[in-house]
C-alpha positions as CSV (number, residue, x, y, z in Angstrom):
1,X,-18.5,35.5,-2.5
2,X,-19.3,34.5,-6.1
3,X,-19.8,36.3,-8.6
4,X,-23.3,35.7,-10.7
5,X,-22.2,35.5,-13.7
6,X,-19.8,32.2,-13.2
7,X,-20.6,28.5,-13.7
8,X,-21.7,27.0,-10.2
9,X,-19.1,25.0,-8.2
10,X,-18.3,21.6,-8.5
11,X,-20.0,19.5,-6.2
12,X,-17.7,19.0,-2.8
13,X,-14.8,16.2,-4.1
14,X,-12.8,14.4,-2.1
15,X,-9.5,16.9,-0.8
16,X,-6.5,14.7,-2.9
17,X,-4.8,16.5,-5.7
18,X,-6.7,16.6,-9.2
19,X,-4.6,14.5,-11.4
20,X,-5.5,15.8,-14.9
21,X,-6.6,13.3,-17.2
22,X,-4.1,13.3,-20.8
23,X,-7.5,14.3,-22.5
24,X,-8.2,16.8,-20.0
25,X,-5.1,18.8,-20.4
26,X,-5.2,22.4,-21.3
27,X,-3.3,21.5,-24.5
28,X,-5.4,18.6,-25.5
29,X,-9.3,19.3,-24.7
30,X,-11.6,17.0,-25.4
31,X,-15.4,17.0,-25.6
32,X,-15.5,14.6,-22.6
33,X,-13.0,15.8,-20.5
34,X,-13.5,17.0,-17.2
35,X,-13.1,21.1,-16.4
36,X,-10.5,21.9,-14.6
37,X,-11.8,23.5,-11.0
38,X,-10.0,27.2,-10.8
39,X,-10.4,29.0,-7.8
40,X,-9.8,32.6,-8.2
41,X,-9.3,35.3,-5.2
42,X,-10.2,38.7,-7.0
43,X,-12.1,41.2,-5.7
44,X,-12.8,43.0,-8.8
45,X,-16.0,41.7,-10.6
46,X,-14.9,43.2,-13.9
47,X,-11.4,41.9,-13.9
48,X,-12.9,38.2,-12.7
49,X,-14.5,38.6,-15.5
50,X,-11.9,39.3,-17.8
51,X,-9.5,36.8,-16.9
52,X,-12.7,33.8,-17.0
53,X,-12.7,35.4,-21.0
54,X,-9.0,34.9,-21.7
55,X,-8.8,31.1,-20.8
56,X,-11.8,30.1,-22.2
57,X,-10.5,31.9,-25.7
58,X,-7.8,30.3,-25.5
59,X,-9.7,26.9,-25.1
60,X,-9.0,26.1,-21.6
61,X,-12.6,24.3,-20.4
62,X,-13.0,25.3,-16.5
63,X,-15.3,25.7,-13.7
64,X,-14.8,29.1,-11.4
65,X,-15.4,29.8,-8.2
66,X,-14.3,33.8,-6.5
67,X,-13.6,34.6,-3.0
68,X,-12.5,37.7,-1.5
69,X,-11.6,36.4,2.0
70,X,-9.1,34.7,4.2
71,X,-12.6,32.5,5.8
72,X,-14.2,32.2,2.1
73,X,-10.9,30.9,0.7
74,X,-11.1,28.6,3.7
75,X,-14.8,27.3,2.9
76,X,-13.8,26.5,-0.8
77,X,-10.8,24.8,0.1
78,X,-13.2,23.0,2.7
79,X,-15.5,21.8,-0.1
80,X,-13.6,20.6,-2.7
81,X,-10.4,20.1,-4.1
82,X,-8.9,22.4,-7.1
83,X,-6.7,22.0,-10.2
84,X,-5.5,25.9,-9.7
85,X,-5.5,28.8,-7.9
86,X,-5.4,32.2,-9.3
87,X,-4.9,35.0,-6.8
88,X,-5.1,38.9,-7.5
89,X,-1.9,40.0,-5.3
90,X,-3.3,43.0,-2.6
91,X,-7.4,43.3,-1.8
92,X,-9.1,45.0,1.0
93,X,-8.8,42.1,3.7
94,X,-6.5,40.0,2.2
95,X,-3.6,39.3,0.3
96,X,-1.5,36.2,-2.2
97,X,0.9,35.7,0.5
98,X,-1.5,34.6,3.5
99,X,-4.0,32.9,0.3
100,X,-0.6,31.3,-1.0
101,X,0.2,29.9,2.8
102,X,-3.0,28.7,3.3
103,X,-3.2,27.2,0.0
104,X,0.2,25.5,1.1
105,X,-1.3,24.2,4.3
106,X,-4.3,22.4,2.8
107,X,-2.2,21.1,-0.3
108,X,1.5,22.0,-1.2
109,X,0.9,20.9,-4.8
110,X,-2.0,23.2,-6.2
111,X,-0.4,25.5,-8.7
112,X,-0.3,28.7,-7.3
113,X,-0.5,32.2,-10.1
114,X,-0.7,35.8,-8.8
115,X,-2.8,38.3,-11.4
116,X,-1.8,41.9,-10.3
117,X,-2.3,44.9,-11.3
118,X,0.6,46.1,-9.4
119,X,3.6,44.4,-8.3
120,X,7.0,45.2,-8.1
121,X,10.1,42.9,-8.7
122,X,10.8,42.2,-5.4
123,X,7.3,41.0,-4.4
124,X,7.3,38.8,-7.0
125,X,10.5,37.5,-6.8
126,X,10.0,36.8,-3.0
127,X,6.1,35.2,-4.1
128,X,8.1,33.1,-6.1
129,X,10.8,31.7,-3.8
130,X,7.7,30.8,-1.4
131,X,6.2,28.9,-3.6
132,X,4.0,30.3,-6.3
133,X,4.0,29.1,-10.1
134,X,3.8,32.5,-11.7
135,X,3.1,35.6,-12.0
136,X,1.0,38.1,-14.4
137,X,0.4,41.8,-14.6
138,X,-3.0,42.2,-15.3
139,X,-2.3,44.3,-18.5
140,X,-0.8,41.6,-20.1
141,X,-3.1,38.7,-19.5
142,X,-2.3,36.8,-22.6
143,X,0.2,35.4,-20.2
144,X,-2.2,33.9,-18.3
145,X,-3.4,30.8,-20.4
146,X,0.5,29.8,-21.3
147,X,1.6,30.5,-17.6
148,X,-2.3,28.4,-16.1
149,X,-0.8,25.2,-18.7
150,X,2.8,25.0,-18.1
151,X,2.1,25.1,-14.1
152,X,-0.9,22.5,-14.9
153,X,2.2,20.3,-16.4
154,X,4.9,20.9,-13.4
155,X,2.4,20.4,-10.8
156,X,1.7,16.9,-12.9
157,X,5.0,15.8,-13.2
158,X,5.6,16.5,-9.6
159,X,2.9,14.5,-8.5
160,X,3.9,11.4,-11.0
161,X,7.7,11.8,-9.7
162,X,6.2,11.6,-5.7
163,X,4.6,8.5,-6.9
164,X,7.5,7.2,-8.4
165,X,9.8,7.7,-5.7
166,X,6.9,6.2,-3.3
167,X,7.0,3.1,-5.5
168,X,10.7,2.9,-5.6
169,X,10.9,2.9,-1.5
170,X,8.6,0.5,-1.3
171,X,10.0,-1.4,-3.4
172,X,13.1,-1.1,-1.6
173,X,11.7,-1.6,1.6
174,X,10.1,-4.7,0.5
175,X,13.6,-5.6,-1.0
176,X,15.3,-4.8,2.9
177,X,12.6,-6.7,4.7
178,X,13.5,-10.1,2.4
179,X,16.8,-9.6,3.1
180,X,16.4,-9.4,6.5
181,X,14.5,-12.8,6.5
182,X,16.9,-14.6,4.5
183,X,19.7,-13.3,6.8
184,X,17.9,-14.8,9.7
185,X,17.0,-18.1,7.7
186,X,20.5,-18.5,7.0
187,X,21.8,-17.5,10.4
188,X,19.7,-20.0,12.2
189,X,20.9,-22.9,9.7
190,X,24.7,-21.6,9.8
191,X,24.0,-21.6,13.6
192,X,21.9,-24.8,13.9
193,X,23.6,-27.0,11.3
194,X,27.0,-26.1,10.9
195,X,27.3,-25.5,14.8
196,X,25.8,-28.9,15.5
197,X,28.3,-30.3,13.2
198,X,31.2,-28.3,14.8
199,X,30.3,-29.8,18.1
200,X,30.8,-33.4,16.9
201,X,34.2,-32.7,15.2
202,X,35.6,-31.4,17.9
203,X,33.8,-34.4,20.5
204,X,35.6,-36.9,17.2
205,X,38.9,-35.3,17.8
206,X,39.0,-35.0,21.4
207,X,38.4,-39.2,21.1
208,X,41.3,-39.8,19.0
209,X,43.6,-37.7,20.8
210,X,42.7,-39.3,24.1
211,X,43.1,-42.6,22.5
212,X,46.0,-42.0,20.3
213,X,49.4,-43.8,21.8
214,X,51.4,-42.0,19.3
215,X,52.8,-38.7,20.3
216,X,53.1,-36.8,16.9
217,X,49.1,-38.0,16.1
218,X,48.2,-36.9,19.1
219,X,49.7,-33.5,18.7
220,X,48.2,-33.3,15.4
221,X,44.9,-34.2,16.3
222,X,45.5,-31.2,19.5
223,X,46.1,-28.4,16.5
224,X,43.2,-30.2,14.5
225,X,40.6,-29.6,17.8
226,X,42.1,-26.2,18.4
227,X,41.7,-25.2,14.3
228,X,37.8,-26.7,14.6
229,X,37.9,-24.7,17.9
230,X,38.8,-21.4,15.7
231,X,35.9,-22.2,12.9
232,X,33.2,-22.6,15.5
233,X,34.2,-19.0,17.0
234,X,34.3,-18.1,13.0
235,X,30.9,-19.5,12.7
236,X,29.3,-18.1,15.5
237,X,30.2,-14.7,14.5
238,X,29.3,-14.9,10.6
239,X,25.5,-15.8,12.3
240,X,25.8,-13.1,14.8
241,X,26.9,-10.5,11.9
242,X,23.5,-12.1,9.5
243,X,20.7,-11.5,12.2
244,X,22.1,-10.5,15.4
245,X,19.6,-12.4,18.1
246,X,20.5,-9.5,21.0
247,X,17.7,-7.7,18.5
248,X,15.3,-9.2,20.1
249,X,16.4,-8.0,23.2
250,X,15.4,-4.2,21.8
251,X,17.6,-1.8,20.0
252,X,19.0,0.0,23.0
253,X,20.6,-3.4,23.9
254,X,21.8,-4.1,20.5
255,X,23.1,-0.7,19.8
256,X,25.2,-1.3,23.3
257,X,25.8,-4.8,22.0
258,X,27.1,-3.4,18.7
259,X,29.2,-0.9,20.3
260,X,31.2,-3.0,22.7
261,X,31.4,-5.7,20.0
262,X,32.9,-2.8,17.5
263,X,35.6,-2.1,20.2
264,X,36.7,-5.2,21.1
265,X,37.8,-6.3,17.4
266,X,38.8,-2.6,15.9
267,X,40.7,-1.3,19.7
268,X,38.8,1.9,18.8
269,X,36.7,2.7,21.9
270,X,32.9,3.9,21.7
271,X,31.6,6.1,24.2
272,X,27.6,5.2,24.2
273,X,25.1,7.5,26.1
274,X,21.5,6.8,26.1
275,X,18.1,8.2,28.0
276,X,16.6,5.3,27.7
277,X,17.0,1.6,28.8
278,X,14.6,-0.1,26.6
279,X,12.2,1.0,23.6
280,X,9.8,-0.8,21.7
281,X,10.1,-0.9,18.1
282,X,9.0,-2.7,15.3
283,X,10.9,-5.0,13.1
284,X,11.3,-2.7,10.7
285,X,12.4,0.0,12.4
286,X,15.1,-1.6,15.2
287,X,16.5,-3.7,11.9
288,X,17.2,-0.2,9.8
289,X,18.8,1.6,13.0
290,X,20.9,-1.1,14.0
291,X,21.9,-1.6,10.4
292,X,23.0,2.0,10.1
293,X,24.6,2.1,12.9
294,X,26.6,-1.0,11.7
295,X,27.0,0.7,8.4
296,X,28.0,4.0,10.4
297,X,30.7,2.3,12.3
298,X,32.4,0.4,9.4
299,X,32.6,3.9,7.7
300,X,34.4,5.2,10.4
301,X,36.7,1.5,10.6
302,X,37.7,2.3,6.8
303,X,37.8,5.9,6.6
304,X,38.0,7.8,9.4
305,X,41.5,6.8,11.2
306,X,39.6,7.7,14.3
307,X,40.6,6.6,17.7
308,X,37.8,8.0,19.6
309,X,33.6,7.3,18.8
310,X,30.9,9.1,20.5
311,X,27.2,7.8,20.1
312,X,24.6,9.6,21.8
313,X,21.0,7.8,21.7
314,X,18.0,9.8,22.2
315,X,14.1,9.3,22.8
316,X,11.2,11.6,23.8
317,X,7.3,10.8,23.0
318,X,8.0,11.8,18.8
319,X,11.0,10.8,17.8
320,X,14.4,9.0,18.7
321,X,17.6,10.3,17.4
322,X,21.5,8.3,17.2
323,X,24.1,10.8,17.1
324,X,27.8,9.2,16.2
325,X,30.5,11.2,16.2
326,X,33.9,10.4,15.4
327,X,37.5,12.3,15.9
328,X,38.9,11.1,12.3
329,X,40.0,13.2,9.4
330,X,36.3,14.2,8.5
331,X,34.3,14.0,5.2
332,X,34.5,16.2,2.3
333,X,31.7,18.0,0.7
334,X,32.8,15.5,-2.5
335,X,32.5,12.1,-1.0
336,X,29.3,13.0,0.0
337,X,28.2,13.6,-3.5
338,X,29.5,10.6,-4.9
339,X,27.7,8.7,-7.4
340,X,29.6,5.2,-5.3
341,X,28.5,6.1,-2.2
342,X,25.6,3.2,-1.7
343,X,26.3,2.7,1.5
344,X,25.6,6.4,2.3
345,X,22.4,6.4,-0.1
346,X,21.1,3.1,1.7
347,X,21.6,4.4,4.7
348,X,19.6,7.7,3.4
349,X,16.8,5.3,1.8
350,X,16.3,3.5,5.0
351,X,15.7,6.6,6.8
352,X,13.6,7.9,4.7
353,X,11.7,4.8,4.3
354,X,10.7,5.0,8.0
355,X,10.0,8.8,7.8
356,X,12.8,10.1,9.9
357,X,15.7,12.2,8.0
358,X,19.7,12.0,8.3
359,X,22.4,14.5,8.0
360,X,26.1,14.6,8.0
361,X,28.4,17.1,8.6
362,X,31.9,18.0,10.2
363,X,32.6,18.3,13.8
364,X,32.4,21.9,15.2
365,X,36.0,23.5,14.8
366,X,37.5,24.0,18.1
367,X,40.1,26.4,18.7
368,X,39.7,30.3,17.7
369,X,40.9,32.3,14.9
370,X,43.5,31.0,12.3
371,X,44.1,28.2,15.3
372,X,40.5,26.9,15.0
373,X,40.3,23.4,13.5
374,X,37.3,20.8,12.9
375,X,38.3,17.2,12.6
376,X,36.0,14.3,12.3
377,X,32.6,13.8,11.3
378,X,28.9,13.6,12.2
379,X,26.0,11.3,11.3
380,X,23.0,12.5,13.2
381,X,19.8,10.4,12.4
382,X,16.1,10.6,13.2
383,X,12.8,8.3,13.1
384,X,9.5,9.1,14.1
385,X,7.9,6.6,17.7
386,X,4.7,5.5,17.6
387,X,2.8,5.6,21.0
388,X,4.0,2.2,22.0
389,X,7.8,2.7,22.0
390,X,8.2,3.4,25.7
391,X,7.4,-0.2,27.4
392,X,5.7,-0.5,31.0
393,X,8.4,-0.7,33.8
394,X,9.5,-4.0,34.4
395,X,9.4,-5.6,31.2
396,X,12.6,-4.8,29.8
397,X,14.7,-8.4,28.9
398,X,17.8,-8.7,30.1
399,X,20.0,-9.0,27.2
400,X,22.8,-9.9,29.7
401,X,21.5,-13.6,29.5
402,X,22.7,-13.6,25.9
403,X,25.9,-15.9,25.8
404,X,28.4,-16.4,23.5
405,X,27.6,-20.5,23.1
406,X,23.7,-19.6,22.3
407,X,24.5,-16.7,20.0
């Protein structure tokens, strides 16, 4: 319902967030400036009309719009998008708290003030902690201009900062995917070149030693093939390391890969289980897990002094989840906090680059009373799947046919 006396609605917008022009600030009206759109949800005609009287004294240009009801409060949300919402806190059918949720649901960033005539400390402090800007009793509505600005301004520099941050993990992501390529331009050419050349040192050395008649050259040129022997190992790992190729055998296999690679040069032995045999991920998203995983496993190699890892990898239709737990000494609270910790804030960054969130915490104490201990630590991980993760039976490669000569 709308009252007669107030300017007609804007026509229907698009359903973004208002960004309020610098000239269109409260604090800085201009002639040309657009009004700000201010829903209100009062049903009291008289104090509607009050309230429209004390922003526009204090020279805040608007357009209003009054509903009374859960379903009208849905239609104006429904037909366009709004710079503020005021909300009187108890009325006949409805109330701030359900207007405040709904407002929430259609967009989290709409500052939020509750006029009231009656509302006691608690109310507010709880209307508050779920989300609104302000509040104001309705005998002292001088607030109410101050209160509508400074909320205009937060709810500005909140949407500025979101679009900072956006830019920033873009940028970072773009800054991970060229790192990425180089690491596999420079694997293949460590791989391709440095291999090749390997491979005809060692052919060169085998001659001689064959054709050597003197003993002592010939042993020499022995430790010389076993030394070039030693590099091409050397080499094959330092391309592995750069761009793993079981990747492209899909990140279950080089999570397994990883795993069993990890054991064999730290003697610390990981315990995979997994619900799934293959899934089908984008580049993006199989290079950040298995790069957190790697990441997650050095961590534990420095830090940890565990002899025992645990890695549980999950998938359903929304999401997949890696779980690695270790039996070590465990984290504290301050090393999770520290300003040094890139490798934790990468790892952080690439998750929340793909949309998926991370968490890390100690093991569950085992043990009861003053017996009960909690060693080790947890890194629990999740991304969102697209539709296409689960692959038709059948097509799974074999990442089995991965040798250590074409690695």
């Amino acid at each position: 319902m709308q009252d007669a006396d107030a300017i007609p609605p804007f026509a229907a917008r698009s359903h973004t967030p208002n960004p309020v022009p610098a000239a269109a600030t409260p604090d800085a009206p201009a002639a040309d400036a657009r009004p700000l759109a201010v829903l209100f949800i009062e049903d009291s005609v008289s104090d509607f009309a009050l309230m429209q009287a004390t922003l526009r004294r204090a020279g805040i240009s608007f357009q209003p719009r009054r509903v009374e009801t859960e379903q009208e409060m849905r239609d104006a949300l429904g037909a366009q998008s709004w710079d503020a919402i005021i909300s009187d806190y108890s009325l006949p059918t409805f109330n701030a708290e359900a207007a405040l949720e709904l407002a929430q649901h259609h967009n989290a960033d709409v500052p939020f003030l509750i006029v009231s005539g009656e509302i006691g400390e608690g109310a507010a402090v709880e209307a508050m902690l779920a989300g609104a800007d302000d509040y104001i009793m309705k005998n002292n509505l001088r607030r109410l201009p101050p209160a509508l600005k400074r909320s205009l301004r937060a709810a500005q520099t909140r949407r500025q900062r979101l679009h900072a941050e956006e830019q920033l993990r873009e940028l970072s992501r773009h800054a991970d995917r060229l790192r990425e390529q180089e690491r596999a331009e420079l694997a293949r050419e460590i791989h391709d070149d440095l291999g090749a050349l390997v491979t005809r040192i060692r052919a060169e050395l085998t001659m001689a030693r064959r054709n050597s008649q003197e003993t002592d050259t010939a042993q020499r040129l022995d430790v010389a093939e076993q030394l070039v022997a030693s590099l091409g190992v050397a080499i094959s790992r330092i391309a592995r390391s750069m761009r793993p190729p079981v990747l492209d055998f899909g990140i279950v296999a080089a999570i397994e890969w990883q795993a069993r690679d990890f054991a064999q040069r730290t003697g610390i032995p990981v315990n995979l289980n997994t619900n799934q045999d293959d899934l089908s991920l984008d580049l993006e998203q199989s290079t950040s897990l298995f790069r957190i995983f790697q990441e997650a496993l050095t961590n534990i190699y420095k830090h940890a002094d565990a002899n025992r890892i645990d890695v549980e990898l999950f998938a359903d239709e929304h999401s997949l989840t890696l779980e690695v737990t270790d039996n070590g000494r465990g984290m504290s609270s301050d090393a999770l906090r520290k300003q040094t910790s890139f490798g934790l804030r990468g790892m952080m960054e690439r998750i929340r680059s793909l949309g998926g969130w991370m968490d890390i915490g100690a093991v569950q104490p085992t043990g009861r009373g003053d017996d009960a201990t909690a060693t080790g630590t947890t890194l629990m991980i999740s991304i969102p799947l697209g539709a296409g993760a689960f692959p038709a039976p059948g097509n799974a490669a074999d990442p089995s046919t991965l040798s250590e000569s074409n690695s």
